[in-house]
ZAPAMAR-875142 format. One record per residue (C-alpha): x, y, z. Coordinates in steps of 0.5 Angstrom, whole numbers, plus 500, padded with zeros to 3 digits. Each point is the difference from the previous one (the first is absolute). Layout:
N
<rec <X; Y; Z>>,
...
//
This chain:
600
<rec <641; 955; 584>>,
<rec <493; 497; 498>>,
<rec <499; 493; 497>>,
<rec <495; 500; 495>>,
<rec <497; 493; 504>>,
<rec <495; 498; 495>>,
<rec <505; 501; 494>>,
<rec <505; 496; 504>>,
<rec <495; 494; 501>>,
<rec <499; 499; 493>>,
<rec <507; 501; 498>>,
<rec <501; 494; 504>>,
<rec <494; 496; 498>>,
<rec <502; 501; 492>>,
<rec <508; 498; 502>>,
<rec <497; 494; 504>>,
<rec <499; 496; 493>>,
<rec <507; 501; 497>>,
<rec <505; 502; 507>>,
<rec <502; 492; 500>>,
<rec <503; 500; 492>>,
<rec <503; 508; 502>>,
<rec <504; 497; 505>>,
<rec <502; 495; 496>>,
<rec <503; 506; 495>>,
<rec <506; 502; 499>>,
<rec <501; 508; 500>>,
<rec <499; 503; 493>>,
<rec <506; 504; 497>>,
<rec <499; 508; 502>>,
<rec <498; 505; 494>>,
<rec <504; 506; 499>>,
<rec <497; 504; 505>>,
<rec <503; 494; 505>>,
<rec <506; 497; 496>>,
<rec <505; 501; 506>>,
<rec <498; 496; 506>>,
<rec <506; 504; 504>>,
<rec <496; 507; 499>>,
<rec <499; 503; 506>>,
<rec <493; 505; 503>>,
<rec <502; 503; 506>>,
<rec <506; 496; 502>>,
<rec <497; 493; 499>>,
<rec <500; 496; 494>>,
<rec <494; 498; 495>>,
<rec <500; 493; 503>>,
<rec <500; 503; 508>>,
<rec <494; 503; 497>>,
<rec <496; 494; 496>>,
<rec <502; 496; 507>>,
<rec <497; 505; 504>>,
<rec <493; 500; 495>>,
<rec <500; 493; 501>>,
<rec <498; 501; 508>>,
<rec <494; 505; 498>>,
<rec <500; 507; 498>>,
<rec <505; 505; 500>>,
<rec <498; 507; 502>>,
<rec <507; 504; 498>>,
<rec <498; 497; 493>>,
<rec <494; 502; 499>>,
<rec <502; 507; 502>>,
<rec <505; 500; 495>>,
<rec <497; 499; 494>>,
<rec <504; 500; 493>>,
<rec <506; 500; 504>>,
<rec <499; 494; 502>>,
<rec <498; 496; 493>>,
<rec <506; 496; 499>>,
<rec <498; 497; 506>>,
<rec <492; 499; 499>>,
<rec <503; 497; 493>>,
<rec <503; 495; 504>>,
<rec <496; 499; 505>>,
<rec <494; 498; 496>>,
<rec <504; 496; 497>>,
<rec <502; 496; 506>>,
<rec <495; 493; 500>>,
<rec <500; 502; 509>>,
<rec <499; 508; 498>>,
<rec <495; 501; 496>>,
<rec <494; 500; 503>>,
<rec <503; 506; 505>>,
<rec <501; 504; 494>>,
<rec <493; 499; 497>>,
<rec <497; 502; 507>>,
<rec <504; 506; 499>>,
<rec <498; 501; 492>>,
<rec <492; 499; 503>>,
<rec <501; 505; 506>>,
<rec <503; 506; 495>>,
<rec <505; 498; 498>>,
<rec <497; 499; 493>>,
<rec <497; 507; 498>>,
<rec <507; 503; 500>>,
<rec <502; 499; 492>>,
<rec <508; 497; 501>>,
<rec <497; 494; 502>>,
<rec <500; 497; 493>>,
<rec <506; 496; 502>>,
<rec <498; 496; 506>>,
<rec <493; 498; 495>>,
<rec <505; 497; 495>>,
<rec <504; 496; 505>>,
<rec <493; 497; 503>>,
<rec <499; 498; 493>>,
<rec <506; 494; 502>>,
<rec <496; 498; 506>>,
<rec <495; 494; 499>>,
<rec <492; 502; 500>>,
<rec <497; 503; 505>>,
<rec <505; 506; 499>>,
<rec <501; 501; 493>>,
<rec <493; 499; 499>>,
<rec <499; 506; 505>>,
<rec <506; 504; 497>>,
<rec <496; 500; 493>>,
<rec <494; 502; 502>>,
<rec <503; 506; 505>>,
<rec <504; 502; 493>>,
<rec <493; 500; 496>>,
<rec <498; 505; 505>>,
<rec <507; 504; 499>>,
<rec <499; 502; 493>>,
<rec <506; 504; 500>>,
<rec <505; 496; 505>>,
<rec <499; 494; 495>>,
<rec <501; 505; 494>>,
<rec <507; 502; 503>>,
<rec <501; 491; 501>>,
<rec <497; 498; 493>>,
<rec <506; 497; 497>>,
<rec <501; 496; 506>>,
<rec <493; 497; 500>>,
<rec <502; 499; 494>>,
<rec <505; 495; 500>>,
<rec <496; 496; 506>>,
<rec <495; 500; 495>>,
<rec <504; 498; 495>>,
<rec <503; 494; 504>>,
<rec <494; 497; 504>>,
<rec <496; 497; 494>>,
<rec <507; 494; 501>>,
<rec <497; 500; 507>>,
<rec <494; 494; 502>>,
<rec <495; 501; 505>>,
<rec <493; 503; 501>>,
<rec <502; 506; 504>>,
<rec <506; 502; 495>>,
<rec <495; 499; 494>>,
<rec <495; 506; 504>>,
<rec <505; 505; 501>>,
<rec <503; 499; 493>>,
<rec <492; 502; 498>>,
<rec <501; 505; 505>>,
<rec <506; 503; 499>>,
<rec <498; 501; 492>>,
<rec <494; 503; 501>>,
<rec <505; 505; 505>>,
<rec <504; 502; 494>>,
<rec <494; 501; 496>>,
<rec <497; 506; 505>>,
<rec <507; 503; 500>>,
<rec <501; 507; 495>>,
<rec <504; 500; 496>>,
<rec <501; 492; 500>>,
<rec <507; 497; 500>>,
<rec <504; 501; 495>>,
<rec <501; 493; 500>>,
<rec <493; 498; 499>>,
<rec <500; 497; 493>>,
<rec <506; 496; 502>>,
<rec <497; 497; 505>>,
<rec <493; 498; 497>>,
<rec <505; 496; 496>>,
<rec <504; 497; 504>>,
<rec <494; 497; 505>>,
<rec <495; 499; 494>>,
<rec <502; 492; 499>>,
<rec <498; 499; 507>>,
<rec <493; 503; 499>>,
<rec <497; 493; 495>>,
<rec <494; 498; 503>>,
<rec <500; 506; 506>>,
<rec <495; 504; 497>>,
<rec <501; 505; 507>>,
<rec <507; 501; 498>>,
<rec <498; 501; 492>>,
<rec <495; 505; 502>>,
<rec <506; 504; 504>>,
<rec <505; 500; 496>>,
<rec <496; 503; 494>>,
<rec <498; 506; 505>>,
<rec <507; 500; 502>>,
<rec <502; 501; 492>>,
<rec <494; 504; 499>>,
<rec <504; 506; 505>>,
<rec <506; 499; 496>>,
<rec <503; 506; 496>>,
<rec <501; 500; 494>>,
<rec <493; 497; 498>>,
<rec <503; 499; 493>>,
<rec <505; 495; 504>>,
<rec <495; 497; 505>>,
<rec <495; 498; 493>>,
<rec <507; 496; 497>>,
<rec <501; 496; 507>>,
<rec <492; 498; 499>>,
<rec <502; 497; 492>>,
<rec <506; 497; 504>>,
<rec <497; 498; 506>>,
<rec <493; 496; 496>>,
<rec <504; 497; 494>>,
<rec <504; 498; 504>>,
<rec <496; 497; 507>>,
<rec <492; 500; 496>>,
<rec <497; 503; 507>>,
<rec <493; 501; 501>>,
<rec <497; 505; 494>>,
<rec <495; 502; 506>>,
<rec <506; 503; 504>>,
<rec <500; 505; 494>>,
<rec <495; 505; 504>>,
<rec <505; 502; 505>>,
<rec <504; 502; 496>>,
<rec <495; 504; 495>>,
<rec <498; 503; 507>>,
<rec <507; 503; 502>>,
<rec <502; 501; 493>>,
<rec <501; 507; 497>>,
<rec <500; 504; 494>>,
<rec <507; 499; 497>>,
<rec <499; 492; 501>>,
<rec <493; 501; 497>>,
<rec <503; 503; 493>>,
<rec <507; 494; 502>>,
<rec <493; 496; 500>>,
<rec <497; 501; 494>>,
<rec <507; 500; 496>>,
<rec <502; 493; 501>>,
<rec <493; 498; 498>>,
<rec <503; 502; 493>>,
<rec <504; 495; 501>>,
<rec <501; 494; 494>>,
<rec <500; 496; 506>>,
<rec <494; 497; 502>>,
<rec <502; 498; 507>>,
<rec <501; 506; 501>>,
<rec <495; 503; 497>>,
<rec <495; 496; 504>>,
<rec <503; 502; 507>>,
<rec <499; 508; 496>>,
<rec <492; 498; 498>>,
<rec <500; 497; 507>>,
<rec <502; 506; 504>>,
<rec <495; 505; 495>>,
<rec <495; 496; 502>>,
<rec <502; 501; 508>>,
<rec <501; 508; 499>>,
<rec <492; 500; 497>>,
<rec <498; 499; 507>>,
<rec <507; 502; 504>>,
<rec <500; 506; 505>>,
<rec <502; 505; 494>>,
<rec <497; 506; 497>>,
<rec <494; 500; 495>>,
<rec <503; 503; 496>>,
<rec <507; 495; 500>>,
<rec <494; 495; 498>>,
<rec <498; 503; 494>>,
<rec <507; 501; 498>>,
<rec <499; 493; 499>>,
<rec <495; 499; 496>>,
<rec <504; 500; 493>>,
<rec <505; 496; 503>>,
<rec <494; 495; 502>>,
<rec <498; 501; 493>>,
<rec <506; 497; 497>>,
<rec <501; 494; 504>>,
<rec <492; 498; 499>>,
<rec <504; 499; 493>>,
<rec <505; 497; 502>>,
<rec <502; 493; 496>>,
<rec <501; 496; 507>>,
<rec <493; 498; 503>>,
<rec <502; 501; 508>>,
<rec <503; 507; 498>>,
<rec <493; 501; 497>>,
<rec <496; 497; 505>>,
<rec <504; 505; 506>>,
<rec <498; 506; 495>>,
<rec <492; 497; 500>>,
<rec <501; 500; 508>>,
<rec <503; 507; 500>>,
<rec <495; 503; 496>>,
<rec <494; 498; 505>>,
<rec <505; 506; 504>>,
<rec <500; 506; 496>>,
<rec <494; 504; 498>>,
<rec <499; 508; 498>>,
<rec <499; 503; 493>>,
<rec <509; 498; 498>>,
<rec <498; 493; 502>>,
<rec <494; 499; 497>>,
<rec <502; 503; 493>>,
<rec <507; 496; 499>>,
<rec <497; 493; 504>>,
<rec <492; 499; 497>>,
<rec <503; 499; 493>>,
<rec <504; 494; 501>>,
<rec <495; 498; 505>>,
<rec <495; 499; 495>>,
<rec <505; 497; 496>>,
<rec <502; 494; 505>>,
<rec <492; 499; 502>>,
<rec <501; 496; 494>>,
<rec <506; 496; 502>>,
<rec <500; 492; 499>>,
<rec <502; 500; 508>>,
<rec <494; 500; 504>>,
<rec <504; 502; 506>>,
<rec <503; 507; 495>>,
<rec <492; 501; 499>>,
<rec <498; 500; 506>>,
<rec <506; 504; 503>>,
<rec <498; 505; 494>>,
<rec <493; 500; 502>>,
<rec <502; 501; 508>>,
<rec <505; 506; 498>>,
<rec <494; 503; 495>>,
<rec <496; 500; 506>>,
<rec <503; 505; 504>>,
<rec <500; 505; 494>>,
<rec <492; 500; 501>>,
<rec <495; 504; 495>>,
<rec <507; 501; 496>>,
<rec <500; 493; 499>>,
<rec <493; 499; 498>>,
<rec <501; 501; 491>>,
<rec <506; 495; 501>>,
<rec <495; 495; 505>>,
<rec <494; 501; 495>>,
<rec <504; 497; 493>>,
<rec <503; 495; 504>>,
<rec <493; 498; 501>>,
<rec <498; 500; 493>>,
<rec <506; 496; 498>>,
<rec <499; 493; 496>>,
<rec <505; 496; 506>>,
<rec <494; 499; 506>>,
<rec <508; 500; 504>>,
<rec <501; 507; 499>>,
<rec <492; 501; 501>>,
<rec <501; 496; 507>>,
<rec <507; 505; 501>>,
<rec <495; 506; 499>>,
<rec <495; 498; 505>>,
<rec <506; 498; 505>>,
<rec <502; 508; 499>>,
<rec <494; 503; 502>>,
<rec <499; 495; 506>>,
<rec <506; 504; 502>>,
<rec <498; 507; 500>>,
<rec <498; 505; 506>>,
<rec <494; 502; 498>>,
<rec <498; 496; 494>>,
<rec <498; 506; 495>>,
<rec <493; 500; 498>>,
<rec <503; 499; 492>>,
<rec <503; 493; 503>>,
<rec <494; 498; 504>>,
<rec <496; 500; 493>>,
<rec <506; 496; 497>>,
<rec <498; 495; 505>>,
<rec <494; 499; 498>>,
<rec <502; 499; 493>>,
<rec <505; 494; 502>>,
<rec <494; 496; 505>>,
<rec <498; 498; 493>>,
<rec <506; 498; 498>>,
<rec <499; 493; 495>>,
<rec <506; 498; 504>>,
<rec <499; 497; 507>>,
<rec <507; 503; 503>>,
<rec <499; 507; 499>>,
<rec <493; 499; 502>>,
<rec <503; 498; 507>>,
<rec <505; 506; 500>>,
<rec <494; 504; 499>>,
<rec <495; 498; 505>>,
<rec <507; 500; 504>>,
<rec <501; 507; 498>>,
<rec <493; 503; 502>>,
<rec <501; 498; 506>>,
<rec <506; 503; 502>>,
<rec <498; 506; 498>>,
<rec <495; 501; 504>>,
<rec <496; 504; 495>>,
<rec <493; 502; 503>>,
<rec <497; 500; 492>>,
<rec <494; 496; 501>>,
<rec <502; 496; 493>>,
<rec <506; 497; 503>>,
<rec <495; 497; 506>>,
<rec <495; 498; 495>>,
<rec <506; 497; 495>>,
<rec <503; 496; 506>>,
<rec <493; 497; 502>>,
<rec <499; 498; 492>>,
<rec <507; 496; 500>>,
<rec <498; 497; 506>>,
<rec <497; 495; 495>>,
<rec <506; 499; 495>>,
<rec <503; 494; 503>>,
<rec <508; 503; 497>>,
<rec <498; 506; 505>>,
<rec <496; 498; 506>>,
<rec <505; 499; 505>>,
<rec <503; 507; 499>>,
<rec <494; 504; 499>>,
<rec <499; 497; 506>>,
<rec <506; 503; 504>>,
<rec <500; 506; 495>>,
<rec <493; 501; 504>>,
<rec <502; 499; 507>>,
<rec <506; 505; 498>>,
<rec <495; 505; 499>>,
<rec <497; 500; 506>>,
<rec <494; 503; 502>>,
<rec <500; 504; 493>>,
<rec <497; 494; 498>>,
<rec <494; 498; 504>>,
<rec <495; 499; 494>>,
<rec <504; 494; 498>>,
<rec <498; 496; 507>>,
<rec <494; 496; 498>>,
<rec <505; 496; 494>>,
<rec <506; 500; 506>>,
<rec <494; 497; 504>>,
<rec <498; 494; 495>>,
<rec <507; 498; 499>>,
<rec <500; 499; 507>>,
<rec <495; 494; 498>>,
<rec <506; 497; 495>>,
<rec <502; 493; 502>>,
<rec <507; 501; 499>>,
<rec <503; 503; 507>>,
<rec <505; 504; 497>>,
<rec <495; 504; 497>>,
<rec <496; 501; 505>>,
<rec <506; 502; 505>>,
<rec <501; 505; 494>>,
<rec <494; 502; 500>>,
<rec <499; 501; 507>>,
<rec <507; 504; 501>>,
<rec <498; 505; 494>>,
<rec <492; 500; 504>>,
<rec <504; 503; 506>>,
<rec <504; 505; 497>>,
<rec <493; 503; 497>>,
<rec <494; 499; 504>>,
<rec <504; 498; 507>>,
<rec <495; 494; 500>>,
<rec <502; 496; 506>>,
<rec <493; 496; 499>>,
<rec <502; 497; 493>>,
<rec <508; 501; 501>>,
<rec <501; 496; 507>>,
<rec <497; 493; 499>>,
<rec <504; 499; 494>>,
<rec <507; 503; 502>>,
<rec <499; 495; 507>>,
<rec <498; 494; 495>>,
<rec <506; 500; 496>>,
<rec <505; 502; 506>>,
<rec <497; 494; 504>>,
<rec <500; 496; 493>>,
<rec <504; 502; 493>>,
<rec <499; 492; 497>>,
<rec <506; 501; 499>>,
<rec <500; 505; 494>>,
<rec <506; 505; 499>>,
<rec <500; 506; 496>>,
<rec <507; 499; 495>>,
<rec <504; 504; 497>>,
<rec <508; 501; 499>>,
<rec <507; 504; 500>>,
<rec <505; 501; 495>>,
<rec <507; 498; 501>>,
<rec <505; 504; 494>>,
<rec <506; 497; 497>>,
<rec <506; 501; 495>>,
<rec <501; 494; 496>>,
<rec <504; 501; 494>>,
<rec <498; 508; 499>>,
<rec <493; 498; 501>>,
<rec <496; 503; 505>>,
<rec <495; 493; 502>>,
<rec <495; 502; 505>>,
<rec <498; 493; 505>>,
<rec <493; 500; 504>>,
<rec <499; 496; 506>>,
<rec <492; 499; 502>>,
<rec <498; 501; 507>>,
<rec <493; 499; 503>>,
<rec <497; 505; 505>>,
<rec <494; 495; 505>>,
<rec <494; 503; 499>>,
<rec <500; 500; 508>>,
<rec <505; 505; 500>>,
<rec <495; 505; 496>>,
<rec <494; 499; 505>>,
<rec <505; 502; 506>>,
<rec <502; 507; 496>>,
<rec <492; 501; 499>>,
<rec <499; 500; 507>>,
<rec <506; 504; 502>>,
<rec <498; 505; 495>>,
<rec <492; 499; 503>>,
<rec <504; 502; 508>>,
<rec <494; 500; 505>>,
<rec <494; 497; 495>>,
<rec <504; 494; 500>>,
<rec <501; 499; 508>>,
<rec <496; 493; 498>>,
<rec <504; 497; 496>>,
<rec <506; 501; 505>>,
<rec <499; 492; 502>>,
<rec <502; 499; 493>>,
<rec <506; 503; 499>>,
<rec <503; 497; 507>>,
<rec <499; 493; 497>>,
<rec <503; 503; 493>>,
<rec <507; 500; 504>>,
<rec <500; 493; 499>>,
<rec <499; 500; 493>>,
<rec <505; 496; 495>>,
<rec <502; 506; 497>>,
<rec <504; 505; 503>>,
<rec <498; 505; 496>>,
<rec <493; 499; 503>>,
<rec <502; 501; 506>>,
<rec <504; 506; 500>>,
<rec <493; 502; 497>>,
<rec <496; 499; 505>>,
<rec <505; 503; 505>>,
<rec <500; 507; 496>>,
<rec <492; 499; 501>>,
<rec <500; 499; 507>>,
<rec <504; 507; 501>>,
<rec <496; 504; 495>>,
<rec <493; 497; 505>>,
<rec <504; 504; 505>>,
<rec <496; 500; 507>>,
<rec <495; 495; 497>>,
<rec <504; 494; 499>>,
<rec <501; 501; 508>>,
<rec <498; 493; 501>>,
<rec <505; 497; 495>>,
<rec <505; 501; 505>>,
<rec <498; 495; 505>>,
<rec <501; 495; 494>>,
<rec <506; 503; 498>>,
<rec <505; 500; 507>>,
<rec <498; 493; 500>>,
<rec <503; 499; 494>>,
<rec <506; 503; 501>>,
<rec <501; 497; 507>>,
<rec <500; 493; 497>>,
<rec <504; 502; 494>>,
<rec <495; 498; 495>>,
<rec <500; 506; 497>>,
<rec <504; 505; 503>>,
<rec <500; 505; 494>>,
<rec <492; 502; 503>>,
<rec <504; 504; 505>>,
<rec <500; 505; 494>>,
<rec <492; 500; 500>>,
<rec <500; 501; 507>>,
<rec <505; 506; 499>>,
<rec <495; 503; 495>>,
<rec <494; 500; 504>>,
<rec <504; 503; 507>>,
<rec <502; 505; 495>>,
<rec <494; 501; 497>>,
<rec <497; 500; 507>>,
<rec <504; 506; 501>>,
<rec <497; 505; 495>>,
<rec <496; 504; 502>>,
<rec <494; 496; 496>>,
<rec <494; 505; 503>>,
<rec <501; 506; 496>>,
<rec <499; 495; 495>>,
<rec <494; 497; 501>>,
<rec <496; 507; 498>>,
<rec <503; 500; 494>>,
<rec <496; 500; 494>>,
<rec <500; 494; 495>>,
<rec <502; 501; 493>>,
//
């Protein structure tokens, strides 16, 4: 017999870490295929056999092959046998298909060994189909048990039974039975519902879902797996329960609409959705009606846009800001059929709905010409915000018709709407090159946020390292301390109100200049000095800035990288082996290809 040497070593490096604890072991119980120990193989009992497993591999064994499973069973049971019967799994024995007992029995066995029985079942579909009930109550029974190891098998053996076809028919039990222990486990979550996702009926599965998040209040976000493996009877299941008179229930349905949108199901399953989309937007509770505006940015065809652009309209002049922005989002996918909705909005008396239709047309790819012209309109706007929401449109919709340009360099004197006609210019790039001599006399502005701004918007257009460089280098040496605020929202229920709570934060101005010189690449080599200090700057914002710059500087910032060990290696900045990381890889690419390649 020919041992398999490279198997048995790493049998035996893998039991070096656990073989103390088997020793310490009492046999198992054998399974039914090895309950009486007295059974006999070739005038030997089992325990003759097991015994002789213990000392190395058994060749009368291997040759008898199913004849000799109650053995094998019993074996790798067997805390001192069990690394033996896996060398004969690994040496062939685990290609024959009567080998799904001796898999379960390993999954006794403390890890490595039952890690390495579930991995060799991911490759055996069918064996592991023939045990499934069995990795079913070891799945079952595993979540009481601590430890690392076992939490990993646990995901492992879940993701087993979610390959398996058709799944157990104890699926949904199960799901059940182990969801208490996934609170706080986002892996574990995540499984379950693609194992629930494979259980037959659909109809059922959805039910057990409504059970499992009244009952548990998972993470929403989690819902995609699910919307992902779901079928055609747990779609209609889906949008039955959405007719539910309870709004819990109705906000999980509207919730899993809105993953449907945007799941692996058919486009025509999508459009199917439309009218069920349609209703929930009207629906009396707000989170339901909020789910429907998000699935409605999913669907489009002739069907969607007939039942959806009415009450789309209607809720553009919603009192929610957060409706009429959600509403114009989902208008702008339905592009030019939209056009007639956006340009009344644009002529309503509430400068709010006039806001919500420049933030529809921001959305559009392409912007139609018939909206560009609403634009122009809206940039006169007496009201300041929709003039901003305008200025900011034009720039994302990245027109080549000259009055935009000309449009945005006339608002580059409205102080209501200079710092985003600024942006809104670098946002169109070189399309805007005739507004270069305004851009270059706010480079000349005594407040440094403006010239920053100015410069950024300058290289984006006319690539003008001359002009952009000093300035970007001035502000990453010294920001005087300025910072750009803005805020996030925090949403809570308090006694039926939705109350929304902001919260400001302050992004330097440093780290701003440092995202300039990433973006200008081997033009800022001179600034590399700079970002090296920056990494000592008060603000870890500034730092990981300055960090990403020196990466996108590439083979330019090779003299950083000096600088950089030695912060690392005296632990005043270790995070700067990140930088020098990027640079190395960077290094690697195959830059000269590059170097001929025209500028844009």
């Amino acid at each position: 017999m020919i041992i398999h040497w490279n198997t048995l070593a790493a049998s035996c490096v893998l039991l070096l870490s656990t073989v103390c604890d088997l020793k310490a072991q009492e046999s198992v119980p054998l399974d039914k295929h090895a309950k009486d120990a007295s059974a006999e193989f070739r005038g030997q009992p089992i325990g003759y056999w097991v015994e002789r497993l213990r000392q190395g591999p058994v060749k009368e064994l291997e040759d008898a092959g199913e004849k000799a499973l109650p053995i094998w069973v019993a074996a790798a049971r067997d805390p001192q046998a069990i690394m033996w019967v896996r060398h004969a799994m690994s040496s062939g024995l685990e290609r024959e298909d009567w080998v799904g007992p001796i898999y379960i029995a390993m999954l006794n066995a403390p890890a490595p060994f039952r890690t390495l029985a579930i991995a060799d079942l991911q490759r055996r579909p069918k064996v592991a189909g023939k045990v499934a009930p069995e990795i079913v109550d070891f799945v079952r029974e595993w979540p009481k048990v601590d430890g690392h190891h076992i939490r990993h098998d646990l995901y492992s053996a879940i993701q087993l039974l979610v390959s398996l076809d058709p799944p157990p028919s104890a699926t949904i039990q199960l799901v059940n039975d182990v969801w208490p222990s996934a609170q706080e486990d986002g892996f574990l979550e995540r499984y379950l519902l693609e194992l629930l996702a494979t259980a037959k009926p659909s109809k059922e599965g959805v039910h057990t879902l409504l059970e499992i998040y009244r009952e548990h209040q998972p993470s929403l976000a989690t819902l995609q797996v699910y919307a992902n493996k779901v079928d055609q009877e747990g779609i209609a299941e889906i949008v039955a329960v959405s007719h539910s008179a309870d709004p819990t229930t109705r906000r999980l349905a509207a919730a899993m609409i809105d993953h449907l949108t945007t799941s692996e199901i058919g486009k025509a399953d999508v459009e199917m959705l439309s009218s069920e989309i349609e209703r929930l937007l009207l629906d009396h509770d707000y989170h339901v009606r909020q789910y429907a505006l998000r699935a409605a940015r999913s669907v489009n065809g002739a069907v969607a846009a007939r039942s959806l652009i009415p009450t789309l309209e209607n809720i553009l002049s919603d009192d929610d800001a957060k409706s009429r922005h959600a509403a114009a989002s989902a208008l702008a996918k339905f592009g030019r059929k939209a056009v007639p909705v956006i340009q009344s909005a644009a002529e309503s008396e509430r400068s709010d709905v006039r806001v919500a239709a420049c933030s529809a047309i921001a959305g559009m790819e392409p912007v139609p010409d018939e909206a560009i012209e609403i634009l122009l309109e809206l940039a006169d706007d007496p009201n300041g915000e929709v003039r901003n929401y305008a200025v900011f449109s034009m720039g994302e919709s990245q027109s080549d018709d000259p009055r935009v340009t000309e449009e945005l360099i006339q608002a580059l004197d409205d102080p209501k709407t200079q710092d985003w006609a600024t942006r809104a210019l670098g946002t169109l790039g070189p399309k805007a090159r005739t507004a270069v001599p305004k851009l270059r006399q706010r480079l000349e502005s005594e407040d440094l946020s403006i010239r920053l701004l100015a410069a950024s918007a300058l290289w984006a257009v006319d690539r003008d390292a001359e002009r952009v460089l000093p300035i970007a280098k001035a502000v990453a040496n010294d920001d005087r301390g300025i910072s750009s605020a803005a805020y996030y929202s925090v949403y809570r229920n308090v006694d039926g109100k939705r109350i929304e709570e902001r919260t400001n934060y302050r992004y330097p101005l440093a780290a701003r200049a440092a995202e300039l010189l990433g973006q200008m690449g081997a033009a800022a080599e001179p600034a590399v000095d700079e970002l090296v200090n920056m990494l000592q700057h008060e603000n870890p914002q500034a730092q990981s800035a300055a960090l990403k710059a020196l990466g996108q500087l590439g083979r330019t910032a090779t003299s950083a990288i000096p600088k950089l060990r030695k912060l690392v290696e005296t632990g005043a900045f270790p995070q700067a082996q990140r930088a020098i990381d990027m640079i190395q890889s960077a290094n690697q690419d195959k830059l000269p290809e590059k170097r001929h390649r025209p500028r844009s």
